[in-house]
N, CA, C and O of each residue as an XYZ file, in Angstrom:
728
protein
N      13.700    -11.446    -16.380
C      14.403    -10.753    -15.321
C      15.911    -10.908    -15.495
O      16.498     -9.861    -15.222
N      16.588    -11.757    -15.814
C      17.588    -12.435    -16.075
C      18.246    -11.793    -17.267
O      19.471    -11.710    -17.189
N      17.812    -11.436    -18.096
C      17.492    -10.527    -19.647
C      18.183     -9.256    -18.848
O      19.399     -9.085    -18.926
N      17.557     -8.603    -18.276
C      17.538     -7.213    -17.861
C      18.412     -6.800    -16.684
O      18.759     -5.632    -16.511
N      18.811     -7.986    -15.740
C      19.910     -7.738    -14.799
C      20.670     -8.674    -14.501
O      20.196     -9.737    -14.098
N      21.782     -8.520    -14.611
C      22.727     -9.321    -14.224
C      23.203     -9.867    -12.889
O      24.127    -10.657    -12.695
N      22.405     -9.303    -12.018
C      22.074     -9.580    -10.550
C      21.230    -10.812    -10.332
O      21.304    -11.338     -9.222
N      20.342    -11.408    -11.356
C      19.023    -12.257    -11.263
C      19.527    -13.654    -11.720
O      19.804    -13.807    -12.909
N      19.647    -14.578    -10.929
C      19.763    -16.156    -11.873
C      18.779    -17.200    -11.653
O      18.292    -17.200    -10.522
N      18.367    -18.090    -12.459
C      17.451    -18.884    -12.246
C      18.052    -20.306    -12.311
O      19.122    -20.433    -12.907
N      17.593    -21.152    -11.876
C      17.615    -22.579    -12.361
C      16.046    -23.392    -12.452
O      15.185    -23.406    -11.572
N      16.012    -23.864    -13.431
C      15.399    -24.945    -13.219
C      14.711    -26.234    -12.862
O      15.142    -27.028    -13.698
N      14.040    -26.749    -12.228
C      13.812    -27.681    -11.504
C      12.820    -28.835    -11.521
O      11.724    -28.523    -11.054
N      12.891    -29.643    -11.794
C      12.128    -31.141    -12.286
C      11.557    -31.790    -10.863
O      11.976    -32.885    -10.489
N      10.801    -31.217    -10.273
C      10.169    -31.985     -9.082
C      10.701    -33.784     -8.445
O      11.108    -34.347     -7.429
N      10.331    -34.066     -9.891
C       9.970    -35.362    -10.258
C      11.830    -36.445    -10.500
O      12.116    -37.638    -10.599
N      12.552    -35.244    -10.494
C      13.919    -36.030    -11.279
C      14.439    -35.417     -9.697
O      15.005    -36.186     -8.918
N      14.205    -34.100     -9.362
C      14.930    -34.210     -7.978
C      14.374    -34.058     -6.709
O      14.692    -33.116     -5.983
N      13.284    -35.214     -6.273
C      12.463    -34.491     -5.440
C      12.606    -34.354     -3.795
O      11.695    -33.951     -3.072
N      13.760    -34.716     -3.393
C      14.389    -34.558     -2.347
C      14.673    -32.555     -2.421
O      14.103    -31.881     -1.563
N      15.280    -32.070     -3.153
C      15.565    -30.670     -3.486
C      14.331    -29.909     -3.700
O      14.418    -28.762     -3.260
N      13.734    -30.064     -3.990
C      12.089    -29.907     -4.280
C      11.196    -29.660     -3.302
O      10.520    -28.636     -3.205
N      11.183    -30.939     -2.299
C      10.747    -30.589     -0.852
C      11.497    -29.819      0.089
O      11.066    -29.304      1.121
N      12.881    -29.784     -0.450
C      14.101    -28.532      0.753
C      13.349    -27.272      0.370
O      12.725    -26.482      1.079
N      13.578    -27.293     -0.985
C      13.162    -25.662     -1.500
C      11.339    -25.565     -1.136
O      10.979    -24.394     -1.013
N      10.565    -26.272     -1.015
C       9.064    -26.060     -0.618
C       8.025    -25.821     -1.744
O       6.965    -25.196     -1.782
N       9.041    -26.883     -3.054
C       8.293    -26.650     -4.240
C       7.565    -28.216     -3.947
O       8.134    -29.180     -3.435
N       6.320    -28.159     -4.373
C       5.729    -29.003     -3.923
C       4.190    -29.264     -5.426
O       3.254    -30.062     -5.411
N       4.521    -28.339     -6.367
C       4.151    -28.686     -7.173
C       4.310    -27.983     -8.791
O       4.603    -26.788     -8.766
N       4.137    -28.636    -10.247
C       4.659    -27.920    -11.234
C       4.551    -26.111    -11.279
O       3.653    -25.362    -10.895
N       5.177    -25.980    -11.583
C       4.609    -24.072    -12.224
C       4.797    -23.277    -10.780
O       4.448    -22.129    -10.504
N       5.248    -23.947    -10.215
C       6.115    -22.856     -8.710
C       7.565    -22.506     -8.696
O       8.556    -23.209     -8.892
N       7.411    -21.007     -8.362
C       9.017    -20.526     -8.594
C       9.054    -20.144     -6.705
O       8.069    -19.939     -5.995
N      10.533    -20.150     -6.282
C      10.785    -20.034     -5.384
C      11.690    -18.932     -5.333
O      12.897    -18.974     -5.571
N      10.749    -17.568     -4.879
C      12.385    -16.610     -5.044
C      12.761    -16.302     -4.321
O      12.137    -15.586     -3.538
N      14.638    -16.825     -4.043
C      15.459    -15.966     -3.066
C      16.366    -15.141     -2.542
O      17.437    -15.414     -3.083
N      16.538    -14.038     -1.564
C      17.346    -13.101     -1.646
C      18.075    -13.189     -0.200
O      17.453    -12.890      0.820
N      19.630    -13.681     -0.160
C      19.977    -13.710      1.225
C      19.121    -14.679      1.937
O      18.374    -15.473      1.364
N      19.254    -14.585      3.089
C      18.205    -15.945      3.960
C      16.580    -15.413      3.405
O      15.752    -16.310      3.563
N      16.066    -14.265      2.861
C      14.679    -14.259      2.736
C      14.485    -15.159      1.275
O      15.382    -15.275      0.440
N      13.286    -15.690      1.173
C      12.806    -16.553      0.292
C      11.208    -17.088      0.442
O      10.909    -17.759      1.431
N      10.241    -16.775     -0.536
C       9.037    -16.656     -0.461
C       8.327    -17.732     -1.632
O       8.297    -17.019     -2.635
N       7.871    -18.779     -1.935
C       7.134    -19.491     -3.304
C       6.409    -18.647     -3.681
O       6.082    -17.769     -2.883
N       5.880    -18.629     -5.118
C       4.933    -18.114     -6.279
C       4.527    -19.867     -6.714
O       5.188    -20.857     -7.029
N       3.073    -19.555     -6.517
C       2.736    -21.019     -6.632
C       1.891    -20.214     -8.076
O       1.543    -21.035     -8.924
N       1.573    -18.834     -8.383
C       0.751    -18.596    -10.230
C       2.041    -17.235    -10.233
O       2.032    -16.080     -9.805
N       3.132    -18.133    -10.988
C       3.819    -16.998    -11.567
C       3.844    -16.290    -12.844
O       4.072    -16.716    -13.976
N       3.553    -15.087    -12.411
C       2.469    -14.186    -13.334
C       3.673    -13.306    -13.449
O       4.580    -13.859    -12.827
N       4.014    -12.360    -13.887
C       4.937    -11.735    -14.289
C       4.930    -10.517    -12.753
O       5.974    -10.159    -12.209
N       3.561    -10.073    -12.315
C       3.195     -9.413    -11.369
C       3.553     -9.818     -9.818
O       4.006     -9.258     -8.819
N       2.920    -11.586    -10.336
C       3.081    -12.011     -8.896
C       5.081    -12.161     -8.652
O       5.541    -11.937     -7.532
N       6.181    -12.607    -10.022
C       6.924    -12.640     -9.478
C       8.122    -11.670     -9.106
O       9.286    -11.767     -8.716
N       6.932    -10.383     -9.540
C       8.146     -9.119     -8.908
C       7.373     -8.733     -8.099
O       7.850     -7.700     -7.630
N       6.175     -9.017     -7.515
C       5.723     -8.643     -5.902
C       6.364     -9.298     -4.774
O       6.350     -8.909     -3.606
N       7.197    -10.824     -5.470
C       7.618    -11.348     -4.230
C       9.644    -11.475     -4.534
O      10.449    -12.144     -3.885
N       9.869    -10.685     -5.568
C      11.890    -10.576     -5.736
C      11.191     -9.134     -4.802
O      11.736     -8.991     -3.708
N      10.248     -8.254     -5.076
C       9.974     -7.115     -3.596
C      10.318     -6.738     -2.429
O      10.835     -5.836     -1.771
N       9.650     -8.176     -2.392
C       9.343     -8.855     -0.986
C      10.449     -9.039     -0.377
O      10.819     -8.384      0.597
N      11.170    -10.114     -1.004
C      12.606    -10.886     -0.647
C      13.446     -9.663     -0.292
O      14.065     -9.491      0.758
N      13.355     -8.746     -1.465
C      14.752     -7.799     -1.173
C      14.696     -6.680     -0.660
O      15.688     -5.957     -0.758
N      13.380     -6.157      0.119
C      13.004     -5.249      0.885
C      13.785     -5.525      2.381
O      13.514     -6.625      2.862
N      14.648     -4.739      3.122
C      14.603     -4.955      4.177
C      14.127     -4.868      5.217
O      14.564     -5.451      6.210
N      13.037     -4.048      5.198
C      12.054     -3.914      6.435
C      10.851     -3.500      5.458
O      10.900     -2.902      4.384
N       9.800     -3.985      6.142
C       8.526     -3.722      5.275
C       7.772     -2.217      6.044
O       7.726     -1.980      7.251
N       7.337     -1.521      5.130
C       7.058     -0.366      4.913
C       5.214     -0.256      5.572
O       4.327     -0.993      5.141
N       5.050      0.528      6.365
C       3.344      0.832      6.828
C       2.965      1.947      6.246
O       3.539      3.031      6.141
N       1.460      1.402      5.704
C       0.980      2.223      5.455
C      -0.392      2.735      6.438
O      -1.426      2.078      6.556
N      -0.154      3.882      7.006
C      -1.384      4.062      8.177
C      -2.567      4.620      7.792
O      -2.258      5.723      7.340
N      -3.788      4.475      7.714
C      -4.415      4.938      7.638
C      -5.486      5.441      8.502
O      -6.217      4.972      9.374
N      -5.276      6.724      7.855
C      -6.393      8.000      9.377
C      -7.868      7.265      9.352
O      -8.547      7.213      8.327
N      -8.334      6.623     10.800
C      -9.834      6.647     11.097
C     -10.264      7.748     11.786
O      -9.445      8.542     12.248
N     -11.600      7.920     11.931
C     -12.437      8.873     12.577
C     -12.980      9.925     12.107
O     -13.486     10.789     12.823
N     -12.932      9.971     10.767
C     -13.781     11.195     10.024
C     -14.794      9.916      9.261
O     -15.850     10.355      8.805
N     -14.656      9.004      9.157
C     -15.805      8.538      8.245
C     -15.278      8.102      7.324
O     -16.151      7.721      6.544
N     -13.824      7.838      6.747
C     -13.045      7.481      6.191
C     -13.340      5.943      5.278
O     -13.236      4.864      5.862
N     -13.586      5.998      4.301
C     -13.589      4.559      3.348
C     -13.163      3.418      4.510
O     -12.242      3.358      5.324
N     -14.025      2.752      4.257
C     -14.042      1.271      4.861
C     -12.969      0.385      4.267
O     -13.131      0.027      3.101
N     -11.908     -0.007      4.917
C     -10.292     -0.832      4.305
C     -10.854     -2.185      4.080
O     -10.284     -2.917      3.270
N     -11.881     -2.586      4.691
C     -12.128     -3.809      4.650
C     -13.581     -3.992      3.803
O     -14.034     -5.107      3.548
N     -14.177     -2.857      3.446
C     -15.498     -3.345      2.505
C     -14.702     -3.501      1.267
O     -13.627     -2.977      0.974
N     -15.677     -4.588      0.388
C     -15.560     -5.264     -0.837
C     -16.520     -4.531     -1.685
O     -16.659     -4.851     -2.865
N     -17.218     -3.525     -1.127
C     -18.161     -3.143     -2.206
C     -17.636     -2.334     -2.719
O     -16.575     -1.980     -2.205
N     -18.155     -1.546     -4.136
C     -17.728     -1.371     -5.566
C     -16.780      0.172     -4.814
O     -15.786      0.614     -5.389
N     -17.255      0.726     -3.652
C     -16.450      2.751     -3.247
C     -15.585      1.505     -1.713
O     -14.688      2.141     -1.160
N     -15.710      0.443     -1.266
C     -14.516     -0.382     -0.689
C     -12.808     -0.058     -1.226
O     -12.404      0.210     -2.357
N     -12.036     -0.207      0.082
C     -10.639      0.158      0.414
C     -10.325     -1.638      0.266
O      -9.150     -2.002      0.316
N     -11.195     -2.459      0.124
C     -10.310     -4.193      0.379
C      -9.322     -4.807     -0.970
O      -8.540     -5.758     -0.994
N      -9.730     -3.820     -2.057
C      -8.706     -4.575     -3.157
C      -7.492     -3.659     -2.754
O      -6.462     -4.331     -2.707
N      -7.250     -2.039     -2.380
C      -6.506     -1.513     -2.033
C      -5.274     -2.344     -1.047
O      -4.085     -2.510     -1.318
N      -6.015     -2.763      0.125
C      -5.515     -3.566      0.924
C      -4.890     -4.936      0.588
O      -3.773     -5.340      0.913
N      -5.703     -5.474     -0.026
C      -4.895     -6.715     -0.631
C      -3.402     -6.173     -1.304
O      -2.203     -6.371     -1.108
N      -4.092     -5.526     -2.039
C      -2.625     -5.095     -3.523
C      -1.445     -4.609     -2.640
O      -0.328     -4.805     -3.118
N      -1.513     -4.018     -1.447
C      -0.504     -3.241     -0.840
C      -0.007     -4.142     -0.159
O       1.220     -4.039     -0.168
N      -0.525     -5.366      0.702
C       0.033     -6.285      1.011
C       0.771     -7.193     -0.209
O       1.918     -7.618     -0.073
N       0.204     -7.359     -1.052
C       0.998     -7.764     -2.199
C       2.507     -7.302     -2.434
O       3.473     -7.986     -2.771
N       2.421     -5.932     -2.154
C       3.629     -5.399     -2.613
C       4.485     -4.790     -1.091
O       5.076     -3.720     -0.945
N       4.280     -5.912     -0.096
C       4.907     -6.104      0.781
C       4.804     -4.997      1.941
O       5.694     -4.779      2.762
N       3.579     -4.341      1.870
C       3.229     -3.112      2.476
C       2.775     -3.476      3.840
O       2.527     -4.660      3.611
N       2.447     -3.292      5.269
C       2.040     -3.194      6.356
C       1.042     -2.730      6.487
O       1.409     -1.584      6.750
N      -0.578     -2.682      6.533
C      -1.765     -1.848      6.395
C      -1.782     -1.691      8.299
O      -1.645     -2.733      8.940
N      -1.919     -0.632      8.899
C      -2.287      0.149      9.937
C      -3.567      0.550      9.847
O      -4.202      0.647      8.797
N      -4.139      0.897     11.443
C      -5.372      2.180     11.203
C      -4.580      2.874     12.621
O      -4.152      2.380     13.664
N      -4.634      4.243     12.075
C      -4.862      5.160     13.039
C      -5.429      6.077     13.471
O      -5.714      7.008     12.718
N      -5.782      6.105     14.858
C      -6.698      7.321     14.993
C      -6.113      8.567     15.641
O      -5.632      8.639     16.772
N      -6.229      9.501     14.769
C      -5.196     10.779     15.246
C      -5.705     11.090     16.196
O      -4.949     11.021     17.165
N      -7.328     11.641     16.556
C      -7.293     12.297     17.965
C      -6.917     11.673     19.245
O      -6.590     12.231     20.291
N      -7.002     10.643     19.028
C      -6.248     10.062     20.268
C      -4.641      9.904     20.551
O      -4.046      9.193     21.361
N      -4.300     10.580     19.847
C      -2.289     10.398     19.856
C      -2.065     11.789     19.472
O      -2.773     12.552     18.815
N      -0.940     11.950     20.016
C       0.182     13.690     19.816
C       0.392     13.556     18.782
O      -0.089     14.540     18.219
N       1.060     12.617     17.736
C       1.581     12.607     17.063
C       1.369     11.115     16.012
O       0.619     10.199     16.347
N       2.286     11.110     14.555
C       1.604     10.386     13.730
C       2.798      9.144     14.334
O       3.974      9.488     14.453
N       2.438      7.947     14.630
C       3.535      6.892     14.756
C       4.579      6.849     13.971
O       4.269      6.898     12.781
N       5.869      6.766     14.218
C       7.040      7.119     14.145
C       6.888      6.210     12.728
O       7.305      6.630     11.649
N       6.152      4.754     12.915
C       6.740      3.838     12.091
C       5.783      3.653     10.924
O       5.726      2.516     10.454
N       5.001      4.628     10.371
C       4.279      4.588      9.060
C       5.028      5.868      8.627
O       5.298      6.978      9.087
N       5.298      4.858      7.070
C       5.659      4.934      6.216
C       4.909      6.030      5.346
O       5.439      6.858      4.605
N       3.889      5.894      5.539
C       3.278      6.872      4.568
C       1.806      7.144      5.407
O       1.262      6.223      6.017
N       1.393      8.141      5.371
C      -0.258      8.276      6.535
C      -1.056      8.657      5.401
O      -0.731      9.529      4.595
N      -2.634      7.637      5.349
C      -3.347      7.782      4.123
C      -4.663      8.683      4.159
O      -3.922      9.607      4.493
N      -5.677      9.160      4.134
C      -6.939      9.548      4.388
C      -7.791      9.610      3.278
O      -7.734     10.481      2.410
N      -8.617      8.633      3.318
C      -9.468      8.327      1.991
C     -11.074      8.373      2.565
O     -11.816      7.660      3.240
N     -11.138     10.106      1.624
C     -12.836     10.116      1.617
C     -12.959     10.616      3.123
O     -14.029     10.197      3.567
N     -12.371     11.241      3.929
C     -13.224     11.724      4.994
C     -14.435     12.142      4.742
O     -14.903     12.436      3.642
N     -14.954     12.167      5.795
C     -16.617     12.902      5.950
C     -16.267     14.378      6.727
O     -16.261     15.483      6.184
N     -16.109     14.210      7.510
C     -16.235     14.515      8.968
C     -14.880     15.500      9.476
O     -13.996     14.752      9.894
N     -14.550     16.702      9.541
C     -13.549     17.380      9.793
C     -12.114     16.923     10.441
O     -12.364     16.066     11.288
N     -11.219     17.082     10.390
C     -10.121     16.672     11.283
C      -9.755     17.803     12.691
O      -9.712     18.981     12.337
N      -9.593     17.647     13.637
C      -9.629     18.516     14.747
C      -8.542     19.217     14.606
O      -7.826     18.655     13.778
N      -7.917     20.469     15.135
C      -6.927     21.163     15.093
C      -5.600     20.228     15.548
O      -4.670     20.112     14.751
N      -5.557     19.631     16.733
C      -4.579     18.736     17.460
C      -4.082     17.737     16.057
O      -2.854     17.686     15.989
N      -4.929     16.798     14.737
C      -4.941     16.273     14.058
C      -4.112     17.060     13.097
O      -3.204     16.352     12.662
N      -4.104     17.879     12.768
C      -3.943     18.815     11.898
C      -2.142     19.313     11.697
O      -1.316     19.435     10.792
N      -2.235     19.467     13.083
C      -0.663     19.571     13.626
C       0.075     18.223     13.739
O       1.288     18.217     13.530
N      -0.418     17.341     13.983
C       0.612     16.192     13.719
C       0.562     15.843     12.299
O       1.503     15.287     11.733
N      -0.620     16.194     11.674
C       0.248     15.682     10.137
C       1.064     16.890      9.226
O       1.611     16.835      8.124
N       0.895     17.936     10.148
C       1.869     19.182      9.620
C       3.097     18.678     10.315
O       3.861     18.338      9.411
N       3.594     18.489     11.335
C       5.190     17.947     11.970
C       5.442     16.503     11.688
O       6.549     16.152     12.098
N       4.630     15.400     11.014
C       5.004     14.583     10.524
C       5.472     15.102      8.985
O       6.615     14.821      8.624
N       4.758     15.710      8.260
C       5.234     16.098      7.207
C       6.798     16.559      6.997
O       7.639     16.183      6.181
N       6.867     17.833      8.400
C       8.056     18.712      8.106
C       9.435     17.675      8.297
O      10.549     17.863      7.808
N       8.846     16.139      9.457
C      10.282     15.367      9.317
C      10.387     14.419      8.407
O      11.028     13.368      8.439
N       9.514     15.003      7.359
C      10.200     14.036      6.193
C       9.093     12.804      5.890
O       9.565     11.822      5.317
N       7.757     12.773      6.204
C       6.901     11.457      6.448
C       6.233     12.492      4.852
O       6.224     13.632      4.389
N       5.687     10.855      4.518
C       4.610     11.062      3.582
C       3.065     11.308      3.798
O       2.639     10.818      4.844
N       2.146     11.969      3.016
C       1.136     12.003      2.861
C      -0.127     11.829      1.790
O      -0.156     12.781      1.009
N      -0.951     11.060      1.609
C      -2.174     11.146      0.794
C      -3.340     10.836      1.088
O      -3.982      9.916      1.596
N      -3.516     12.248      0.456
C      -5.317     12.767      0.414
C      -6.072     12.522     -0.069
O      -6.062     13.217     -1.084
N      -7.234     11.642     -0.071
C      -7.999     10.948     -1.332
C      -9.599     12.149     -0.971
O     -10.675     11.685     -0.592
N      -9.354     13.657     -1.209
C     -10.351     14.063     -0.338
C     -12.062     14.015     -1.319
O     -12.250     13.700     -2.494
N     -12.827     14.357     -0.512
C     -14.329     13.897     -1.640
C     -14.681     15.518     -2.045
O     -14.211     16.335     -1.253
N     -15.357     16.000     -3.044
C     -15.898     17.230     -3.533
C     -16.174     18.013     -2.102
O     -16.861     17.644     -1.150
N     -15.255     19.451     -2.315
C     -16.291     20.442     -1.640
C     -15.852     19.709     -0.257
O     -16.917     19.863      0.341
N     -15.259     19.216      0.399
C     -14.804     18.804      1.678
C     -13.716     18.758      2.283
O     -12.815     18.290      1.587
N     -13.276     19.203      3.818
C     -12.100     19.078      4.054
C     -11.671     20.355      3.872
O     -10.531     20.381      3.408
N     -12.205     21.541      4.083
C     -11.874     22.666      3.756
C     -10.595     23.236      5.163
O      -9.766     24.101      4.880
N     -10.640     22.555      6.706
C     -10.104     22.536      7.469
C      -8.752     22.254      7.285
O      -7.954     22.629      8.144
N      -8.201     21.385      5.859
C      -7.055     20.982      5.670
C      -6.173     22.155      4.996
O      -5.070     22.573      5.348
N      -6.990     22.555      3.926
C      -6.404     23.795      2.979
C      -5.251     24.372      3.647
O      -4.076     24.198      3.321
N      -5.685     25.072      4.604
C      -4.418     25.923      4.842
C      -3.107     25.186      5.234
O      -2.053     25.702      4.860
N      -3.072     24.218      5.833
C      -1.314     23.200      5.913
C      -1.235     22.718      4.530
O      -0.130     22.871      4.011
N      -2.338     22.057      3.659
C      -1.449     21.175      2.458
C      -1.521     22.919      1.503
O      -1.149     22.856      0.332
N      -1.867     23.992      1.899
C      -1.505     24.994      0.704
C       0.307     25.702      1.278
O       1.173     26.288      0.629
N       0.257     25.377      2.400
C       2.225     25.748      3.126
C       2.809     24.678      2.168
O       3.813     25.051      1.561
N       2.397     23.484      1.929
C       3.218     22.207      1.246
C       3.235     22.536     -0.261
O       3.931     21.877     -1.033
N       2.472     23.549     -0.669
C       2.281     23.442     -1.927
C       0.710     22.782     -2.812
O       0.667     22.301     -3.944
N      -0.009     22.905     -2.203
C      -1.049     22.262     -2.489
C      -1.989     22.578     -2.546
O      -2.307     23.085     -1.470
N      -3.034     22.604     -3.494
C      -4.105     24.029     -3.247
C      -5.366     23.131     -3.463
O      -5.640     22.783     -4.611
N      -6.166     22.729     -2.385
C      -7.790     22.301     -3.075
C      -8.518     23.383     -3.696
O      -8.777     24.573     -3.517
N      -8.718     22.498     -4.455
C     -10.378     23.032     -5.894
C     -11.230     22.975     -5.066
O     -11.150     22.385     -3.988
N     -12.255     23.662     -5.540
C     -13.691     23.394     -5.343
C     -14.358     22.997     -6.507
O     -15.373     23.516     -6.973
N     -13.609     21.863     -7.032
C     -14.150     21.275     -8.587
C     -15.094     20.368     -8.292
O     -15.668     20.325     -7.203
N     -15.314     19.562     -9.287
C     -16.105     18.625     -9.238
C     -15.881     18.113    -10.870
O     -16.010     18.944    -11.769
N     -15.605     16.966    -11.120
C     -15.555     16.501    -12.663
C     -16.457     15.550    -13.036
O     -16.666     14.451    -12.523
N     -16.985     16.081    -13.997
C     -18.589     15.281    -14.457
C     -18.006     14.644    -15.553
O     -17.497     15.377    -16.400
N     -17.959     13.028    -15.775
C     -18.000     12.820    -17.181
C     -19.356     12.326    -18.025
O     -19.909     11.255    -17.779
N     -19.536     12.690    -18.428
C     -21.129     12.989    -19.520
C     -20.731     11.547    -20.343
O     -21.422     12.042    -21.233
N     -20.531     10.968    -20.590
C     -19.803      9.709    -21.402
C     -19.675      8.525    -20.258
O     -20.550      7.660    -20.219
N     -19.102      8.511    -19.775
C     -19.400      7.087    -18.973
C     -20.272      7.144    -17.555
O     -20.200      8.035    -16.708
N     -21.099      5.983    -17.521
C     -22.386      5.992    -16.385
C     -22.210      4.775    -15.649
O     -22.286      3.608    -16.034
N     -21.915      5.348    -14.307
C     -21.612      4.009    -13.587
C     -22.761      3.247    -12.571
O     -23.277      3.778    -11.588
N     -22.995      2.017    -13.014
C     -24.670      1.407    -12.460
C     -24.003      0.687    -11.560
O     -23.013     -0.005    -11.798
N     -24.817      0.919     -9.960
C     -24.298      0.124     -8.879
C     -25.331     -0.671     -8.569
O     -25.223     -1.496     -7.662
């Protein structure tokens, strides 16, 4: 990191030779880096090259970012672990200093001011017209969107994400070469 920006400095630290400094900083054992930016500062107790730019991220993010995700169509489970599960999703995004939300559109006018990005993975189940319009006027002020939609579904959406530029298939992609055993 240090290599590549001139913004980044490290020091070194011997637990054992300074361990008064050691316990200030909250290093508390070998192979922990402590990274800090301004008063924020977070330990990497397995610094992995991943883990220690998920947390210089972290440090130098100033407000952490939500990501909301639409319930009520049937939407991927955030919290199942099984193999079509949203929980490694969730982990990784907290990793990278993200806010995980759920929201449920039919019950609100509008998409909360304070996600960052509004997700919908795998609906089943149609989105209502009222739904439809708040993620068309969240869009137009500038909010993000992604569609994780399943084959042949969601045909109710077409016409707002085709105003954005966006056109669903009625594809389906078969790969004949790899077979996945659950």
């Amino acid at each position: 990191f240090a290599y590549h920006s001139d913004k980044f400095r490290y020091q070194l630290l011997d637990p054992v030779e300074q361990p008064q400094l050691a316990e200030e900083l909250g290093i508390r054992a070998y192979n922990t880096v402590r990274i800090q930016y301004g008063e924020e500062s977070t330990v990497v107790s397995e610094p992995s090259e991943e883990n220690l730019t998920n947390a210089i991220i972290k440090v130098t993010r100033a407000t952490a970012k939500t990501v909301c995700f639409v319930e009520g169509h049937g939407e991927t489970d955030l919290d199942d672990q099984g193999p079509r599960g949203l929980s490694a999703l969730k982990i990784a995004l907290g990793h990278e200093n993200y806010e995980i939300e759920r929201v449920l559109l039919a019950s609100q006018e509008s998409v909360p001011d304070h996600c960052s990005v509004l997700a919908s993975v795998g609906p089943v189940k149609p989105f209502l017209e009222s739904e439809i319009k708040a993620v068309d006027a969240f869009l137009a002020s500038g909010g993000r969107v992604l569609f994780l939609l399943r084959p042949r579904a969601s045909a109710e959406l077409a016409p707002m994400l085709a105003s954005w530029g966006v056109t669903l298939g009625d594809d389906i992609v078969v790969d004949q070469v790899v077979r996945i055993f659950e």
